[in-house]
C-alpha positions in Angstrom: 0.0 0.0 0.0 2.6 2.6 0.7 4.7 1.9 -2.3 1.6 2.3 -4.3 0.9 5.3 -2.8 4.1 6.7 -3.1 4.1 5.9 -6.6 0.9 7.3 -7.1 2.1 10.6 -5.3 4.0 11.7 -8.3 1.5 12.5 -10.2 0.6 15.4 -8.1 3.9 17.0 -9.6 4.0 15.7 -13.0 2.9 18.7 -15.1 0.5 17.9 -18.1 2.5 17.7 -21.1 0.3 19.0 -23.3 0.0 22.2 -21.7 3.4 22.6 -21.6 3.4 21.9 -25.7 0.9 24.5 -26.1 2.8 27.3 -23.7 -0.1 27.9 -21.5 1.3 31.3 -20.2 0.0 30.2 -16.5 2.4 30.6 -13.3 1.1 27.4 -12.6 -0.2 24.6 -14.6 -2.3 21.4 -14.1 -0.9 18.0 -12.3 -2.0 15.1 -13.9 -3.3 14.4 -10.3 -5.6 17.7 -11.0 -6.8 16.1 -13.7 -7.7 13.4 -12.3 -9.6 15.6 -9.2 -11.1 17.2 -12.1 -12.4 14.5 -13.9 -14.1 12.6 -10.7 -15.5 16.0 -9.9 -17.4 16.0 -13.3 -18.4 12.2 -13.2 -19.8 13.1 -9.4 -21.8 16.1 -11.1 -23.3 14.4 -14.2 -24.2 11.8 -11.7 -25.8 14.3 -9.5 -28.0 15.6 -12.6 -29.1 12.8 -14.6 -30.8 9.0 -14.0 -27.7 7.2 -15.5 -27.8 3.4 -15.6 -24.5 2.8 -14.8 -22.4 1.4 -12.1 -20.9 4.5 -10.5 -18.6 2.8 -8.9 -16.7 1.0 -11.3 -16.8 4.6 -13.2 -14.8 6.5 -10.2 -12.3 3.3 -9.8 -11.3 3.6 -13.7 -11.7 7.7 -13.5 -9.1 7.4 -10.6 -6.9 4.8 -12.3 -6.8 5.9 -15.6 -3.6 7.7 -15.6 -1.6 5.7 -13.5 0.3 4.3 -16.2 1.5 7.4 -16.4 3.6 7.2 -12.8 6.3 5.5 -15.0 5.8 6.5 -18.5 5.5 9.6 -20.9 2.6 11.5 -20.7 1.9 11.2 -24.9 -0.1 13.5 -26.3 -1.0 14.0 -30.1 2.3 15.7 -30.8 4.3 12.3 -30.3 4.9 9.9 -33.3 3.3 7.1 -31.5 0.9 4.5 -32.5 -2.1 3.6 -30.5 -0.8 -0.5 -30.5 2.3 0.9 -29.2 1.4 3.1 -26.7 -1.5 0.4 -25.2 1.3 -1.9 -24.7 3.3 0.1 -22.8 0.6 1.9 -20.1 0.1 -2.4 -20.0 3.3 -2.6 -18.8 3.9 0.2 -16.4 0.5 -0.7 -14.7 1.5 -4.2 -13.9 4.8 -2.9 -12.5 2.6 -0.1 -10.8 0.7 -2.3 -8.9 3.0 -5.3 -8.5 2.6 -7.3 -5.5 -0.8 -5.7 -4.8 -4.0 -8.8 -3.7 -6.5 -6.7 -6.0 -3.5 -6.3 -9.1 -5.8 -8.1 -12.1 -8.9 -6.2 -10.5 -6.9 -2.7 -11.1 -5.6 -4.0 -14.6 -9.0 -5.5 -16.0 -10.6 -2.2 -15.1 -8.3 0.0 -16.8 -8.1 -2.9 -19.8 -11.7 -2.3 -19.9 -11.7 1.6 -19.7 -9.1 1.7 -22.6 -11.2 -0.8 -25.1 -14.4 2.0 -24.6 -17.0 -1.1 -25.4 -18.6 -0.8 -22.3 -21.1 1.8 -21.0 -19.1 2.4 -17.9 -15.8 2.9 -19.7 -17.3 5.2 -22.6 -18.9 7.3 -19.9 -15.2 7.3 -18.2 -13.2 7.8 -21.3 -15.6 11.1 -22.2 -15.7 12.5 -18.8 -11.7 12.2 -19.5 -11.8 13.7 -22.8 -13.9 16.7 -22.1 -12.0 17.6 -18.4 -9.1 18.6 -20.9 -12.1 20.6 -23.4 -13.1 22.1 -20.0 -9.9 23.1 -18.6 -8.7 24.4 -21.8 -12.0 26.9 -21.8 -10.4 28.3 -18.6 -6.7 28.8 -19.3 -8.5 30.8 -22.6 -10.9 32.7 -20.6 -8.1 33.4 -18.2 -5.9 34.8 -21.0 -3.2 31.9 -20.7 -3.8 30.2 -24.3 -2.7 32.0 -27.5 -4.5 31.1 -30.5 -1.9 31.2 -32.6 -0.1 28.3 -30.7 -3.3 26.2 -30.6 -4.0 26.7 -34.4 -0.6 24.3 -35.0 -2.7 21.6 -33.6 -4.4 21.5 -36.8 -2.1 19.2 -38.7 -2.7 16.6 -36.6 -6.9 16.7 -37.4 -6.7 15.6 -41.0 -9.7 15.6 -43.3 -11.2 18.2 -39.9 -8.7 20.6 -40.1 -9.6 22.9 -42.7 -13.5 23.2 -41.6 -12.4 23.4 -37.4 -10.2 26.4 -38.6 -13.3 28.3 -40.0 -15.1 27.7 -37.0 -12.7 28.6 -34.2 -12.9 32.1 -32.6 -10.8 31.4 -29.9 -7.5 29.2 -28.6 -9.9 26.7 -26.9 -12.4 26.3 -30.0 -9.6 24.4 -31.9 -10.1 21.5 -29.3 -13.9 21.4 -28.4 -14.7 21.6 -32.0 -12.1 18.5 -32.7 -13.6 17.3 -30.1 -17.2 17.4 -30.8 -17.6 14.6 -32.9 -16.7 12.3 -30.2 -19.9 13.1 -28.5 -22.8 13.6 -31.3 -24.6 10.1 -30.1 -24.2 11.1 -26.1 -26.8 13.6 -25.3 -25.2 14.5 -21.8 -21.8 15.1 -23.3 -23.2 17.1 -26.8 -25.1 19.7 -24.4 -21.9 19.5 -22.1 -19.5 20.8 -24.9 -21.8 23.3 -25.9 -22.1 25.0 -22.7 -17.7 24.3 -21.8 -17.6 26.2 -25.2 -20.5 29.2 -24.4 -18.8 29.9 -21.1 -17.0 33.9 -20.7 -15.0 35.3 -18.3 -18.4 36.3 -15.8 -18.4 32.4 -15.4 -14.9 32.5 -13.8 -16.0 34.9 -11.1 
């Protein structure tokens, strides 16, 4: 338990990387503990809000698991020439040698096996309350003045056959990644209103 813990600890000082890619002009940026906190505080809310059917509490377990592969590997993000296969295998890896010795190990690794395969209705939920954490907290570094445009606009040759028609849309830094994002949500009516509103908020929100 403590060397789990301890492991686990890091992630309250690992920066995210992609904020880091994308200069966020913040003193201080996100943890990938924060986003973590920030994605559990979401889940808690939608759950607050709406009759799901799910089980919530396999939903917080892979919300609170989901990056600990990342206590002993790269934080990748869309910048890195990485493939999917390859990535997979090694968050496989590093979460076995996360939680080595542990009684509840395969429990921990089925979950997060399950969360990454997004077949299930607990995992989807889990995998968009991930996706649209970053959308949200993206909104606020922009509202804040943190995020240049500019910088965020270089994301676009990484969207493909999207690019061309997210760049007419976008207004500000934030709109290049909630309108990429979008599409990931058109047959989830909780998470299509979501993005909607993460995208209407302005800076009166904030105080």
């Amino acid at each position: 338990m403590i060397d789990f813990y301890l492991l686990t600890n890091t992630l309250k000082q690992k920066i995210r990387t992609g904020w880091q890619e994308v200069n966020i002009s913040s003193e201080r940026l996100e943890s990938v503990a924060e986003h973590i906190y920030g994605c559990l505080m979401l889940a808690i809310a939608i759950d607050s809000e709406y009759s799901l059917t799910l089980d919530m509490n396999k939903v917080i377990k892979m919300i609170a698991l989901h990056e600990l592969e990342e206590t002993l590997m790269k934080d990748y993000t869309i910048r890195d020439k990485i493939s999917k296969e390859e990535k997979l295998a090694q968050g496989r890896e590093c979460v076995r040698k996360a939680t080595e010795g542990m009684i509840k190990q395969e429990e921990i690794c089925y979950l997060l096996e399950e969360f990454n395969a997004h077949q299930t209705k607990e995992s989807i939920f889990a995998y968009h309350i991930d996706k649209i954490e970053c959308d949200f907290q993206a909104k606020i570094y922009d509202l804040n003045g943190n995020f240049s445009l500019e910088k965020a606009l270089e994301d676009l040759v990484y969207f493909g056959d999207e690019a061309k028609l997210i760049k007419e849309k976008v207004k500000t830094a934030s709109d290049v990644w909630i309108e990429y994002d979008k599409s990931r949500y058109q047959e989830d009516e909780i998470f299509k209103l979501l993005i909607e509103k993460i995208q209407g908020l302005s800076q009166k929100n904030l105080s």
